[in-house]
N, C-alpha and C positions, 0 to 999 in steps of 0.2 A: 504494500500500500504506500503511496506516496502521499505527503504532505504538502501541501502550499504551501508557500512564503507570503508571510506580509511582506511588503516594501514599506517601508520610511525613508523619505528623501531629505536631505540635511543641506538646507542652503548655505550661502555665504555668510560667516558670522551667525553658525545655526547650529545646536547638538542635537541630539537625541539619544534617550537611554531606556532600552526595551530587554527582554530576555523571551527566549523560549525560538518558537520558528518564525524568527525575522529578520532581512535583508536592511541592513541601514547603510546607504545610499549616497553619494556626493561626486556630484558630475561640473565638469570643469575645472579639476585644481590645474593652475599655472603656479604663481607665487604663493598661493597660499598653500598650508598643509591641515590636512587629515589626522585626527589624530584616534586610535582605535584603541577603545580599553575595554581586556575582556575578562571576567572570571569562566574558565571554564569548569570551574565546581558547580556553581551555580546559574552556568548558563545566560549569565547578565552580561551585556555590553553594553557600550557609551561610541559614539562616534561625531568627533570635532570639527568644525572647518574652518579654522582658526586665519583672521585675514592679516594682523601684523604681531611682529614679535612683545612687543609689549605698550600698554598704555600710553607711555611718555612719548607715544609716537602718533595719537590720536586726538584729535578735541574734545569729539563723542565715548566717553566710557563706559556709560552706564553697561553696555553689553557685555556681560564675563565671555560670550561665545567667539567675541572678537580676537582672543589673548588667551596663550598657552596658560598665563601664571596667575587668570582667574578663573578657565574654565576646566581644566582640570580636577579642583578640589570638588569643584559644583559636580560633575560627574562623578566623580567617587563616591559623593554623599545620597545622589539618585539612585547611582548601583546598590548600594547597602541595603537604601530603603525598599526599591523592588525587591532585590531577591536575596536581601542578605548574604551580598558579599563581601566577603572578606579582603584587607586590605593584603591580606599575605598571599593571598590567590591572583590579584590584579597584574595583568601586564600588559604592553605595549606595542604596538604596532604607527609605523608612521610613515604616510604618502604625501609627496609634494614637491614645495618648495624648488620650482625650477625659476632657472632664468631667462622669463619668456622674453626681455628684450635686452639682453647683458648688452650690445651695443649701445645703450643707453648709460650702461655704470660709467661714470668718470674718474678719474684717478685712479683707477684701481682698487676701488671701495666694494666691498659686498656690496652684494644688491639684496634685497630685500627676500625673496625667496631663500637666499643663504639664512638669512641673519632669523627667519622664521624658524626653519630646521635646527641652528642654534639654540636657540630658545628654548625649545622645544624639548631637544635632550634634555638642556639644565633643567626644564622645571621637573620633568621624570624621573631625574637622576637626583634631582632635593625631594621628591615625593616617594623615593627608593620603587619604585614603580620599575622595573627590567623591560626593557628594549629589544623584545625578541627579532622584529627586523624592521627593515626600510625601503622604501624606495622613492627616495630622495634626489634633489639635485638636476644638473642638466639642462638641457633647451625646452621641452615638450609638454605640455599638459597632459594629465590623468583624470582619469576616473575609479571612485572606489566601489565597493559592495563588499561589503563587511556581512558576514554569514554568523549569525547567532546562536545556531545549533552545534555548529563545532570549531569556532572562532576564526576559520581561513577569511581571508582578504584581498580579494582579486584586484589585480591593478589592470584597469585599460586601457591601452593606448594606442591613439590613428600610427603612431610614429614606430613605435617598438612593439604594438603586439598588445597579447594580453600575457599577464602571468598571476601566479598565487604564489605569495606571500605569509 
């Protein structure tokens, strides 16, 4: 017997944290990054689409979904309450952060797609949170679909393909 999928689609600046058989979603990443947090004891995941590295770089903050170092916690604390997970369970996955117009960097400065993916480890790595993989960096936009039933996370891309994660 086969099971359907919900989908949930997670815009820009957007999370969502569901458990059980559900597809959560984020089409378009360039510079921004994806960030995927899954218990698989409890079958709860979180999925980010985090658009700059931190606040002191925005006018607008009211939004934690915008920023790795407010929307992290916020997810972790959804996860628990769904499905009672455990912070020793939680881990990591993160797509993104390309350089959709590096000809644009000047000086030789990170461009913003880096400095996102930067971010991003730091705040996983202050939240002891492990970073099982990436696919990070580059020229190319992605697409996610993060799978809730057994944590994989497909990356799509016009340019490279698709792969799992």
């Amino acid at each position: 017997m086969t099971t359907s999928l919900i989908e949930v689609r997670v815009k820009v600046a957007d999370f969502a944290v569901r458990q059980g058989d559900v597809v959560l979603t984020t089409i378009g990443l360039g510079s921004c990054v994806a960030i995927a947090l899954y218990d698989r004891e409890a079958r709860v995941g979180g999925l980010a689409h985090i658009l700059l590295p931190s606040p002191s770089m925005s006018r607008e903050t009211a939004n934690p979904a915008k920023f790795p170092e407010t929307i992290v916690p916020v997810m972790r604390d959804e996860m628990r309450r769904l499905g009672s997970a455990s912070d020793a369970h939680v881990s990591a996955k993160i797509v993104g952060g390309a350089s959709m117009f590096g000809q644009l960097t000047t000086g030789g400065g990170i461009n913003v797609g880096e400095r996102n993916v930067a971010a991003t480890r730091e705040v996983l790595a202050a939240a002891g949170i492990p970073l099982l993989a990436d696919d990070t960096g580059l020229d190319y936009g992605r697409s996610v679909y993060f799978f809730l039933d057994d944590g994989r996370v497909e990356v799509r891309s016009l340019k490279k393909g698709d792969r799992v994660i």
